[in-house]
LUMSEMI-980210 format. One line per 5 residues: number of its first residue (from 1); their letters; for each residue x, y, z of C-alpha. Coordinates in steps of 0.02 Angstrom, whole numbers, plus 50000, padded with zeros to 5 digits. Layout:
<pts>
NUM = a = X:Y:Z | ...
</pts>
This chain:
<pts>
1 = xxxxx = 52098:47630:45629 | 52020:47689:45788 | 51900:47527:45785 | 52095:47433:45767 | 52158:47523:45921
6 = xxxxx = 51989:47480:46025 | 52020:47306:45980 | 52179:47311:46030 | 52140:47403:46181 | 52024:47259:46259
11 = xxxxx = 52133:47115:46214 | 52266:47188:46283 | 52269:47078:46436 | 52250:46907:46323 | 52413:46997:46212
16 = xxxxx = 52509:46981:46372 | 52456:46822:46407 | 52539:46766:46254 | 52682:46866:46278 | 52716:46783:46433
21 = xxxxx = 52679:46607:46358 | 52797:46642:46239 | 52962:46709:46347 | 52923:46563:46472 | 52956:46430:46330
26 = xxxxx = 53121:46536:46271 | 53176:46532:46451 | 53145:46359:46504 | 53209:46290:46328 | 53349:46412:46356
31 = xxxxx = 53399:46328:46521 | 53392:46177:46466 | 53566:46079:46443 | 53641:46060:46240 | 53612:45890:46201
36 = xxxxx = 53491:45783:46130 | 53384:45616:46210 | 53445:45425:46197 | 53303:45335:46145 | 53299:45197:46249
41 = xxxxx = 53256:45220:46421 | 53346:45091:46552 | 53390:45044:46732 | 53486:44935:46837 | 53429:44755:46880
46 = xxxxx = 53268:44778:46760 | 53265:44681:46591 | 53310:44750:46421 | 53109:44770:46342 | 53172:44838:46168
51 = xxxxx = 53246:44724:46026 | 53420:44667:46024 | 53549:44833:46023 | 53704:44833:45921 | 53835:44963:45927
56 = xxxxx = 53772:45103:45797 | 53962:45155:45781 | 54135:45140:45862 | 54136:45204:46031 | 54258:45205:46187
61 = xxxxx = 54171:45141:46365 | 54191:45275:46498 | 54233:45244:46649 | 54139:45273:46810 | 54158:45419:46898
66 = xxxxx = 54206:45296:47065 | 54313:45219:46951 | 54400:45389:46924 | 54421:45452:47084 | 54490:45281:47141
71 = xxxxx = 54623:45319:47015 | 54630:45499:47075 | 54658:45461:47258 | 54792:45321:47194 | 54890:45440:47115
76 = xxxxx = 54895:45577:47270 | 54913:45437:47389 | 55076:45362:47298 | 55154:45511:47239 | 55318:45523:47299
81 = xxxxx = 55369:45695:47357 | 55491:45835:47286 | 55635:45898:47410 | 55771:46026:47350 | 55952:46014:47412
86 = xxxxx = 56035:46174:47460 | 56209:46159:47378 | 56243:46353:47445 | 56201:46306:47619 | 56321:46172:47630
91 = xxxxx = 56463:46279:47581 | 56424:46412:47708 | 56441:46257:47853 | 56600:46209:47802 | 56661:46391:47810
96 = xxxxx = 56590:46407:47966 | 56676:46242:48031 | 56842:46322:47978 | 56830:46459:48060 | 56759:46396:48233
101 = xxxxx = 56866:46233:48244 | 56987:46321:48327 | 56897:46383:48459 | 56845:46206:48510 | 57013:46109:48474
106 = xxxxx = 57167:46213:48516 | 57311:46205:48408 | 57442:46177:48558 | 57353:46035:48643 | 57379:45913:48478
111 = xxxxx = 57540:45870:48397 | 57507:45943:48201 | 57463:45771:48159 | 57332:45748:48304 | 57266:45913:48262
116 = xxxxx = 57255:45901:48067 | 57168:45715:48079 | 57024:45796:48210 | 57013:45907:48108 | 56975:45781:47925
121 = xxxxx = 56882:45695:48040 | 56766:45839:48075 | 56763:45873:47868 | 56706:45702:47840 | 56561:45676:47978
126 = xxxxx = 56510:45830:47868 | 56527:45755:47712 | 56428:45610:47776 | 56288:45730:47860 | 56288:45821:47681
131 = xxxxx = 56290:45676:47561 | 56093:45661:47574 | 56071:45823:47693 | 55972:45889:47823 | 55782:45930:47826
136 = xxxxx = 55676:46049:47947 | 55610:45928:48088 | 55426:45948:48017 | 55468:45914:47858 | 55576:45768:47880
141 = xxxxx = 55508:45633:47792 | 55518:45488:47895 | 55433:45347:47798 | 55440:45313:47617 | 55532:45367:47465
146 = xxxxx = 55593:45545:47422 | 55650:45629:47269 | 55805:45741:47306 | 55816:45901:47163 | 56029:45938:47159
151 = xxxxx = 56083:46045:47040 | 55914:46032:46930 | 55934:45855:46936 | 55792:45730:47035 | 55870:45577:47132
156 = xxxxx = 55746:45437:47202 | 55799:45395:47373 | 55742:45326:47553 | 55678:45483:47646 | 55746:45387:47802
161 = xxxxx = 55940:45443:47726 | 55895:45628:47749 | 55954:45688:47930 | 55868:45820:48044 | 55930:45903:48180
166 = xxxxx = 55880:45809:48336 | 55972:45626:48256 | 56143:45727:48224 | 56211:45721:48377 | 56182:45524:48402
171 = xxxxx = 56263:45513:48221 | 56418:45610:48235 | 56461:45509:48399 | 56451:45380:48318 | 56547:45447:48187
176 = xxxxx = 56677:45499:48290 | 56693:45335:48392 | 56717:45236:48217 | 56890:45363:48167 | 56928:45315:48381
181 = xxxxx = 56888:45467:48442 | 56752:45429:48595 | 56852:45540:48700 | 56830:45694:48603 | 56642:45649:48525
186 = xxxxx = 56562:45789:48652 | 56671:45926:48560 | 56629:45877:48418 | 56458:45879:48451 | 56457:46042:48533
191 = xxxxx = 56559:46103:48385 | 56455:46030:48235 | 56266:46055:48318 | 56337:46247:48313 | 56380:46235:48118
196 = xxxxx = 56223:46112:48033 | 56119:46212:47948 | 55949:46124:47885 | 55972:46129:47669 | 55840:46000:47630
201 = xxxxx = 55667:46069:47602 | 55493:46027:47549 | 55443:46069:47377 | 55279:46073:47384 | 55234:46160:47218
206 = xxxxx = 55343:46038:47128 | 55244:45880:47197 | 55089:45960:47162 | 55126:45995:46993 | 55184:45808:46958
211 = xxxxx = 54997:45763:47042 | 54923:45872:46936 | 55009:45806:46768 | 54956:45630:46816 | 54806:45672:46845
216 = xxxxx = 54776:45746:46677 | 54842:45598:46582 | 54712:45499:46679 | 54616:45402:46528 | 54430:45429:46558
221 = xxxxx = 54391:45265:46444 | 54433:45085:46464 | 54403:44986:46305 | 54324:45004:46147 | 54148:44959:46067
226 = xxxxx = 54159:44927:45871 | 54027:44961:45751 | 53912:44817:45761 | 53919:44731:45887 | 53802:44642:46009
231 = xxxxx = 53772:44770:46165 | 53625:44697:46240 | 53502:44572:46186 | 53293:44592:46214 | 53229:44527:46386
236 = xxxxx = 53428:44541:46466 | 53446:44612:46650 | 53549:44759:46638 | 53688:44736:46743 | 53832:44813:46812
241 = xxxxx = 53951:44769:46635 | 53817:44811:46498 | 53760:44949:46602 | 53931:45058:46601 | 53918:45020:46401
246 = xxxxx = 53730:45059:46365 | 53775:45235:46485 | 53925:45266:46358 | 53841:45222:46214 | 53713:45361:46279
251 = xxxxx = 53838:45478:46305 | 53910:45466:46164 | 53755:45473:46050 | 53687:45631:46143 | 53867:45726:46125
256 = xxxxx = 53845:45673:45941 | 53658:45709:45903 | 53703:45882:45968 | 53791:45972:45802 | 53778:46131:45693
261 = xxxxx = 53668:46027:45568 | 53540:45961:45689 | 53535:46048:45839 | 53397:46181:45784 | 53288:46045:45753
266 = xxxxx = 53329:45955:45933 | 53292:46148:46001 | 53116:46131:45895 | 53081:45993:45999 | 53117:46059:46171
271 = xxxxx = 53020:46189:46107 | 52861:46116:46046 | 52842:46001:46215 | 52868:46126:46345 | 52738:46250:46232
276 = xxxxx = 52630:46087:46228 | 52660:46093:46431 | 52629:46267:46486 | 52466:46274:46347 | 52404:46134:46479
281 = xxxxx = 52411:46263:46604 | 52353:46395:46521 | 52190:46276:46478 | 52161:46206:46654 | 52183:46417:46700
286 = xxxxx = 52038:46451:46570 | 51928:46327:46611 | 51931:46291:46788 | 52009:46429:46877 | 51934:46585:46779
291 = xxxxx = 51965:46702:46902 | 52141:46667:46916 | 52144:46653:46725 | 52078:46838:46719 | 52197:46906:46844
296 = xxxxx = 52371:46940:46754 | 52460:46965:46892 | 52399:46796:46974 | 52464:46720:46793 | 52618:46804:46789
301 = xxxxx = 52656:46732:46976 | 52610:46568:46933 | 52733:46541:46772 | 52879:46665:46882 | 52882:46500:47009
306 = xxxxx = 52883:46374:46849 | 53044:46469:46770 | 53137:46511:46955 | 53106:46316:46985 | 53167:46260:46831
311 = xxxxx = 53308:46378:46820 | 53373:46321:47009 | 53351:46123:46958 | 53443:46139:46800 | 53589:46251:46866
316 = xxxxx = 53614:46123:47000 | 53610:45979:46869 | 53739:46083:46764 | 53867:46095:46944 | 53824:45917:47015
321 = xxxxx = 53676:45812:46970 | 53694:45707:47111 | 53642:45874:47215 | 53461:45865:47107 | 53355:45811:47266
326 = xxxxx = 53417:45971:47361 | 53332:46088:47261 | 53164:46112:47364 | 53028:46075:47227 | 52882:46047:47358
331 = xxxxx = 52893:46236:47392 | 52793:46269:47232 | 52653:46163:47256 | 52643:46233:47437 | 52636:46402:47387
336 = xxxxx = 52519:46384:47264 | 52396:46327:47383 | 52430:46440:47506 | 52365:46597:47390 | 52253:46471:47275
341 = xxxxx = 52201:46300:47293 | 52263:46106:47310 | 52216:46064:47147 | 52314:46213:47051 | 52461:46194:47163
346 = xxxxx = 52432:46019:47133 | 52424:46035:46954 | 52565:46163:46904 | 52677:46055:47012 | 52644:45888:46888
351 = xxxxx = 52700:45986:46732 | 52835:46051:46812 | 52906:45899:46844 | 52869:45820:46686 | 52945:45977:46604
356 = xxxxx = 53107:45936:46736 | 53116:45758:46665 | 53212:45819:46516 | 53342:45897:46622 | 53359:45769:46766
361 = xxxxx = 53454:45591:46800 | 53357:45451:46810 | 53197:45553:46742 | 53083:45418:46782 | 53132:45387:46966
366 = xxxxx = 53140:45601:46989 | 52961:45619:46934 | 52903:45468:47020 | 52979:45548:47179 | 52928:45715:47149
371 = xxxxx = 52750:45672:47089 | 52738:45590:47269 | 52818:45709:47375 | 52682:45863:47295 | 52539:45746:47329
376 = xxxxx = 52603:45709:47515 | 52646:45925:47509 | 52460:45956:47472 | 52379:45822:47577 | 52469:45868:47743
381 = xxxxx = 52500:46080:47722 | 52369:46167:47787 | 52342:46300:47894 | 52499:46379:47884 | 52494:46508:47995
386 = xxxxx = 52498:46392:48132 | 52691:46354:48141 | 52696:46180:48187 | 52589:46121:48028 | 52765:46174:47923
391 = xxxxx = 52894:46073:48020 | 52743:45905:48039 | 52738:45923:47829 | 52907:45939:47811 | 52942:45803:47899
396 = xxxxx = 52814:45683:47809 | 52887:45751:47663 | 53071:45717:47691 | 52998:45534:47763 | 52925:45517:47581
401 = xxxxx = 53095:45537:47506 | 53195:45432:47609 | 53066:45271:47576 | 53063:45319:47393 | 53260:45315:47377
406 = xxxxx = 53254:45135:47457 | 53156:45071:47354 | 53236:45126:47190 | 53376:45072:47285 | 53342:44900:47302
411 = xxxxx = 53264:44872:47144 | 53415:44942:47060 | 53532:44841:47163 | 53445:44700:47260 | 53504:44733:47414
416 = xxxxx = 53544:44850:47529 | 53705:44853:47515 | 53823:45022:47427 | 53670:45136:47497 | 53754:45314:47475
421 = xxxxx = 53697:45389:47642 | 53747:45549:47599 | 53599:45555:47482 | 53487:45551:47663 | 53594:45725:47705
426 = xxxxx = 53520:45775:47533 | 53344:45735:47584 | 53360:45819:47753 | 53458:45986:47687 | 53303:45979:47556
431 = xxxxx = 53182:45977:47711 | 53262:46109:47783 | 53251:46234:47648 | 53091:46205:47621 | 53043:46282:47792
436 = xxxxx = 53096:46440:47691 | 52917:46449:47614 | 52871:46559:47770 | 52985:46714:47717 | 52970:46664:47545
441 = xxxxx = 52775:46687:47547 | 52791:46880:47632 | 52909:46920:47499 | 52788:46857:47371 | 52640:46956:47450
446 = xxxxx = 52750:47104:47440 | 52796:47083:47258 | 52639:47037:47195 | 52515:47099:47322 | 52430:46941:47353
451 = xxxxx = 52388:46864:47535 | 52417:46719:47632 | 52322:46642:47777 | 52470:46713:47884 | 52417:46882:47827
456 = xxxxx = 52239:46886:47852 | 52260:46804:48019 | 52330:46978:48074 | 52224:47080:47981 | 52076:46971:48081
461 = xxxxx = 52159:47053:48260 | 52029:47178:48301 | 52173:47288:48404 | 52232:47316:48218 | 52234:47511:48194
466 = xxxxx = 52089:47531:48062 | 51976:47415:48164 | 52028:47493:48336 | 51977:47675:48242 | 51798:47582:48174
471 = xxxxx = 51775:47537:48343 | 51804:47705:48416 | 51702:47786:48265 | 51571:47693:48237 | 51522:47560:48368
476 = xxxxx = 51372:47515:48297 | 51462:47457:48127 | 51627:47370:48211 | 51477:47264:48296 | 51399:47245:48154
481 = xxxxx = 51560:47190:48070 | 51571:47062:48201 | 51396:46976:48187 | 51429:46973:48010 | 51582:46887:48015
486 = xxxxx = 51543:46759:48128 | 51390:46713:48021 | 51499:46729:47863 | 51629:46608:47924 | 51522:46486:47982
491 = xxxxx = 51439:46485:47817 | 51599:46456:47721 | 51663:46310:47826 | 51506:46240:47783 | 51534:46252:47596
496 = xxxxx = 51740:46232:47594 | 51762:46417:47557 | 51907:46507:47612 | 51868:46544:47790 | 51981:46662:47853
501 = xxxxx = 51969:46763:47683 | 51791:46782:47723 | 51824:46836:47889 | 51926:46953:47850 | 51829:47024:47718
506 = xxxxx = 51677:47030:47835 | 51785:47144:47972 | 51823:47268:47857 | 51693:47271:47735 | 51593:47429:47802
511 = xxxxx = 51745:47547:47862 | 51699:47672:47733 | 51560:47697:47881 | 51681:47789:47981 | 51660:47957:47861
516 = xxxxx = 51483:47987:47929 | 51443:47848:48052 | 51273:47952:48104 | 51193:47924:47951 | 51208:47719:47964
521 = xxxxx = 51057:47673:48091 | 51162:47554:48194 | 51260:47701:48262 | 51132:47808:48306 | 51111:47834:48487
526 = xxxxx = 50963:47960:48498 | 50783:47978:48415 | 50879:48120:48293 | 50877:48037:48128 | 50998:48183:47974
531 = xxxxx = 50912:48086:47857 | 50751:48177:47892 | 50833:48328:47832 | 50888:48272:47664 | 50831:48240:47504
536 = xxxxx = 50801:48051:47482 | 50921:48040:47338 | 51055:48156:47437 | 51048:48016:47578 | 51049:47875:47450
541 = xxxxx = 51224:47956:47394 | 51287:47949:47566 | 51232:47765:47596 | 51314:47726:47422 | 51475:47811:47446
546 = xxxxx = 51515:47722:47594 | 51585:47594:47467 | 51682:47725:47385 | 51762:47781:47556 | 51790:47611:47611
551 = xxxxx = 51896:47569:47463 | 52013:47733:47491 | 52036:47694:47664 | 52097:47530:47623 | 52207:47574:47490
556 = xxxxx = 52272:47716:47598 | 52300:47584:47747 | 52361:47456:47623 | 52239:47321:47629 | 52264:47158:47488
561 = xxxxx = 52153:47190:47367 | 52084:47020:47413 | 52012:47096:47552 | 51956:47263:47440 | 51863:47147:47332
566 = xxxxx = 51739:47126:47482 | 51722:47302:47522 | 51671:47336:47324 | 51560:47201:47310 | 51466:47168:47493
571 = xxxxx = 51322:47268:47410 | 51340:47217:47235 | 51208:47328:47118 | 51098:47344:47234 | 50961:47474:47266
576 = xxxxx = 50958:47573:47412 | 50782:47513:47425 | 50700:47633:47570 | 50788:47793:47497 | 50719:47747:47324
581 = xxxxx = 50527:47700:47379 | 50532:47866:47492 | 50595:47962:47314 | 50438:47882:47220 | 50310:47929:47322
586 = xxxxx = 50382:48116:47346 | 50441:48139:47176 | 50420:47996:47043 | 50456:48113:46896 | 50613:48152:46932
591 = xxxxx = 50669:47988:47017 | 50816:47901:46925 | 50857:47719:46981 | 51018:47724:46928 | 51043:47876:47066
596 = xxxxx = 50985:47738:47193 | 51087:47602:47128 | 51266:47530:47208 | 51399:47536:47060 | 51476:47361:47091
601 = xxxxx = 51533:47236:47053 | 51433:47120:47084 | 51512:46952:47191 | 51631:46853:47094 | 51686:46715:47184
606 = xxxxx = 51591:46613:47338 | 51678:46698:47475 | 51617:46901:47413 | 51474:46806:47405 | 51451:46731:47576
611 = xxxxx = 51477:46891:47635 | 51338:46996:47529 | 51215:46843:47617 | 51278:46859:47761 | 51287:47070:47783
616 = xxxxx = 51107:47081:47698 | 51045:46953:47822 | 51116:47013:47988 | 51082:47211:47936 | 50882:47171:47904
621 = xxxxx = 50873:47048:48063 | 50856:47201:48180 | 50705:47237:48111 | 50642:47084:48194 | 50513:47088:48322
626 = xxxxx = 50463:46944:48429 | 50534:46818:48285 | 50482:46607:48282 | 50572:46476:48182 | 50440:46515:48025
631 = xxxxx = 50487:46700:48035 | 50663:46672:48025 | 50666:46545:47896 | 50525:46628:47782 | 50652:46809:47813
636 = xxxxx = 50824:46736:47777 | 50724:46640:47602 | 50669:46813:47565 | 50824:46906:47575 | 50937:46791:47482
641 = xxxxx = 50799:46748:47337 | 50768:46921:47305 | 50971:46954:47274 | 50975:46800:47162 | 50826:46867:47071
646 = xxxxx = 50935:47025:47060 | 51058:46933:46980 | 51199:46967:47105 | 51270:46786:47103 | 51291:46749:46922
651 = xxxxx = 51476:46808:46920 | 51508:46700:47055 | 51572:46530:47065 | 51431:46443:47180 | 51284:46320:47157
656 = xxxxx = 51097:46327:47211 | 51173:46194:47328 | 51297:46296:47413 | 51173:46435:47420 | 51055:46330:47515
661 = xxxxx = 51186:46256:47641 | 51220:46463:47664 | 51043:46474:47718 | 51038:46337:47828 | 51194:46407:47906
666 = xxxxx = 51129:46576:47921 | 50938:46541:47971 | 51025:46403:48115 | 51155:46555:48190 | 51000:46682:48176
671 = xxxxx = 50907:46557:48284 | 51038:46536:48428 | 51065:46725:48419 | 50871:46762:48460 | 50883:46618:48594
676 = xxxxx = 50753:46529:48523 | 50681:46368:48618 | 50580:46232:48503 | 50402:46259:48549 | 50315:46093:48607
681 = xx = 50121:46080:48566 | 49989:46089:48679
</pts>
């Protein structure tokens, strides 16, 4: 049981590689839209390559979605709008002109006659008025028809007949002049002006909701196909016609494909090609980037971009597909690089897309895109720290785009005509939230404690407090620190390492120093050595735990462990070789090599071990006196043979060749250091 448990114990971190294999396939197939895939595969203006296609059953041919809104904005643009007629207002203006005739016409100026006919006169100009009735100025329709609601009941008329205010007083003049009354047409201006009340008003909820029932009855079909007939014949262009049928015969056989009976095994599918897609990864991981294979957190990062990715392009599909390009897809394989390499990003970027082509419009002309755009991402993104290399790759990559989408474009159409130039918006709104990486990549190094070049180029700023206090503590080391950094970057331009990594890693590599800088020769000042007081394997500990120290005061000043890794490895298992000599000859009883040993690691990738090359190589070149070209080149051989011998470099990831070039590197810097002049024969 216990030998179960062990087991279990030490493949724990291959158990959660599966794990996570297995939840990224749930998700991704999970996102994925309900529907199966038409087997044929076609576009615009290219020829039918498969054999002739009849109609598998009876289906209806959808209309476009232009087609559509054309109807649509037909139907809003005709609809003829609701007003409702005020019976109740009407009433209250005829009271009111009964009771405030008088005060306009007096009774004694008229003979009862005179009087009562101004007085029918004034009853009919408000009969007139009231026949079609009177609308708020700024709702007055002025140009079309109308439909007048009185007494529940709707009556189509010219919107012209309904008065408003400011054309009342021209009518009732006139009004007034045709019963002979010009003389008194002022008074009853005066008097009816008072009275009118606007009773005509806009129903707006009404028209809406005779849009909106028109709109519903809209038929999304025009035409049917029956069972058997000829769609499309082999080697035929695919043109505007047969294409609306060939999209609604694919419609129509996805929507079907996709039913209780069958659509487990269409969900086996999705399944078994996006596991056959992410084991890819997992492969390429295994065999060609070990060390980010063994790192589960690195792993875990790498498929948490896959699923966001995915995730974002298929919710966007679900909303609007025609939105697709938006989604920023060249952020992944820019990441990637940034805290890996081209050819991951590179890679992981290709099966995303492909896995994306099951999701997308027009899969072919997506991943052709898409495919392009990542290659132009990883060709032209470097150095991202410097913040004009962004916006230049941005740019080439929104370029990309646009000349992509014209050239679909004119194959599909053969011309350059109907180019939807909102699509360029797309491309540039795309560009634009792709200059998002920058925050994106601190919030990743926060989450998952990995660096970027951005990072390290501030941890390289020797003001930065832990170097300021190495310089203040132990001068001899932050110089040191300095030599070997310059020597160690050199060496890794040479070889395509990571530069800056290696820089970095060479600044703070010996800051566990800074417990007891008098014990580390370069900071000793005076002829007083403490090490002549000690037992030799009581100094060997101190030497050795300056590894131990270092790695605190990192973690305690939050250092990436990127940067750790040099700090635990600079020395590898190395012996303290003087210490351990010094303990033979007093002692060699009771000497124990392992006492006099480094723990480790030893280097596991090039950069940690540039830097052990580099540190043993500077540290042992004080010791020079009067040094020539042989000297150097026999002492740098010497050094860096006698770690390989050791075996420090077999976890790491370089060749005898890039060892060599290292040596060349270091034995050419060692040379300018000591100023040394070619010496000419006699």
């Amino acid at each position: 049981m216990s030998n179960r448990l062990d087991s279990l114990y030490r493949s724990q971190s291959e158990i959660y590689k599966y794990i996570l294999y297995l939840v990224s396939i749930a998700c991704i197939v999970f996102f994925f839209p309900r529907g199966g895939q038409f087997k044929y595969e076609f576009h615009k203006g290219k020829p039918w390559q498969y054999e002739n296609l009849y109609a598998p059953f009876d289906f209806s041919i959808n209309k476009t979605q232009a087609e559509i809104e054309a109807e649509q904005n037909a139907i809003q643009k005709d609809q003829v709008p609701y007003y409702r007629f005020d019976t109740s207002v009407a009433e209250r203006v005829f009271n009111s002109y009964d009771t405030l005739f008088p005060e306009v016409f007096k009774e004694d100026e008229f003979s009862t006659r005179g009087y009562n006919y101004m007085l029918r006169t004034g009853v009919q100009i408000l009969d007139s008025i009231y026949t079609t009735g009177v609308a708020i100025a700024e709702q007055h329709p002025s140009q079309g028809d109308i439909y007048l609601v009185r007494n529940n009941e709707a009556r189509r008329l010219p919107g012209a007949r309904v008065h408003y205010p400011d054309s009342l007083e021209a009518l009732i003049r006139i009004m007034a002049g045709r019963q002979g009354l010009d003389r008194y047409s002022e008074d009853f201006v005066k008097l009816l002006t008072r009275v009118v009340e606007p009773n005509v008003i806009s129903d707006g909820e009404l028209t809406e909701k005779e849009i909106q029932n028109k709109l519903a009855n809209i038929s999304t079909t025009r035409g049917n196909v029956d069972e058997g007939k000829l769609i499309i014949a082999k080697g035929e262009v695919v043109e505007s016609e047969n294409l609306k049928i060939l999209d609604s015969l694919k419609s129509e056989y996805e929507s079907e494909l996709w039913s209780a009976s069958n659509s487990y095994f269409i969900l086996a599918g999705y399944t078994i090609l996006v596991a056959l897609v992410l084991m890819m990864l997992l492969l390429f991981l295994k065999k060609y980037r070990p060390e980010v294979y063994r790192n589960n957190v690195n792993v875990t990062f790498i498929f948490f971009n896959i699923l966001v990715v995915v995730f974002l392009t298929t919710l966007v599909v679900k909303y609007d597909a025609g939105l697709v390009y938006v989604v920023p897809l060249c952020i992944l394989p820019l990441i990637l690089k940034t805290f890996f390499d081209a050819r991951l990003g590179l890679f992981v970027h290709v099966l995303t897309v492909l896995i994306l082509g099951f999701v997308v419009p027009n899969s072919f002309e997506y991943i052709f895109l898409q495919i392009v755009a990542g290659i132009v991402t990883i060709l032209t993104i470097s150095e991202l720290y410097k913040r004009a290399n962004l916006f230049i790759s941005v740019g080439q990559i929104t370029l990309i785009y646009i000349i992509g989408y014209f050239a679909f474009h004119i194959i599909h159409e053969g011309t350059l005509e109907n180019v939807v130039w909102l699509n360029f918006g797309f491309f540039l709104l795309n560009g634009m939230i792709t200059l998002f990486a920058q925050p994106l990549i601190y919030i990743y190094e926060k989450m998952f404690g990995m660096v970027s070049d951005v990072s390290l180029l501030e941890l390289s700023d020797t003001n930065s407090k832990l170097l300021k206090e190495l310089s203040n503590k132990a001068a001899g080391t932050f110089n040191h620190s300095l030599q070997v950094a310059n020597l160690a970057e050199a060496a890794a331009n040479e070889i395509g390492a990571n530069a800056m990594l290696v820089r970095v890693g060479a600044l703070y590599h010996d800051i566990g120093k800074m417990k007891d800088p008098t014990y580390f020769t370069e900071n000793q000042t005076t002829n007083s050595n403490p090490h002549d007081d000690l037992d030799p394997e009581k100094s060997a500990d101190i030497i050795i735990r300056h590894v131990i120290e270092g790695i605190e005061m990192a973690r305690k000043n939050k250092l990436p462990d990127r940067v750790i890794d040099f700090i635990r490895t600079h020395h590898g298992t190395t012996l303290v070789y003087y210490f351990y000599k010094k303990s033979m000859e007093e002692h060699p009883e009771d000497t124990k090599e392992e006492n006099f040993r480094y723990p480790g690691p030893t280097p596991f990738s090039r950069e940690t071990a540039i830097l052990m090359m580099s540190d043993a190589v500077e540290a042992a070149s004080k010791s020079l006196v009067n040094p020539t070209y042989p000297m150097i080149d026999a002492f740098v051989d010497k050094i860096i043979d006698g770690q390989m011998q050791a075996g420090q470099f077999l976890n790491a990831d370089i060749t005898f060749k890039d060892i060599e070039t290292v040596k060349k590197v270091l034995k050419k810097r060692l040379t300018n250091i000591y100023h040394l002049r070619v010496e000419y024969p006699e």
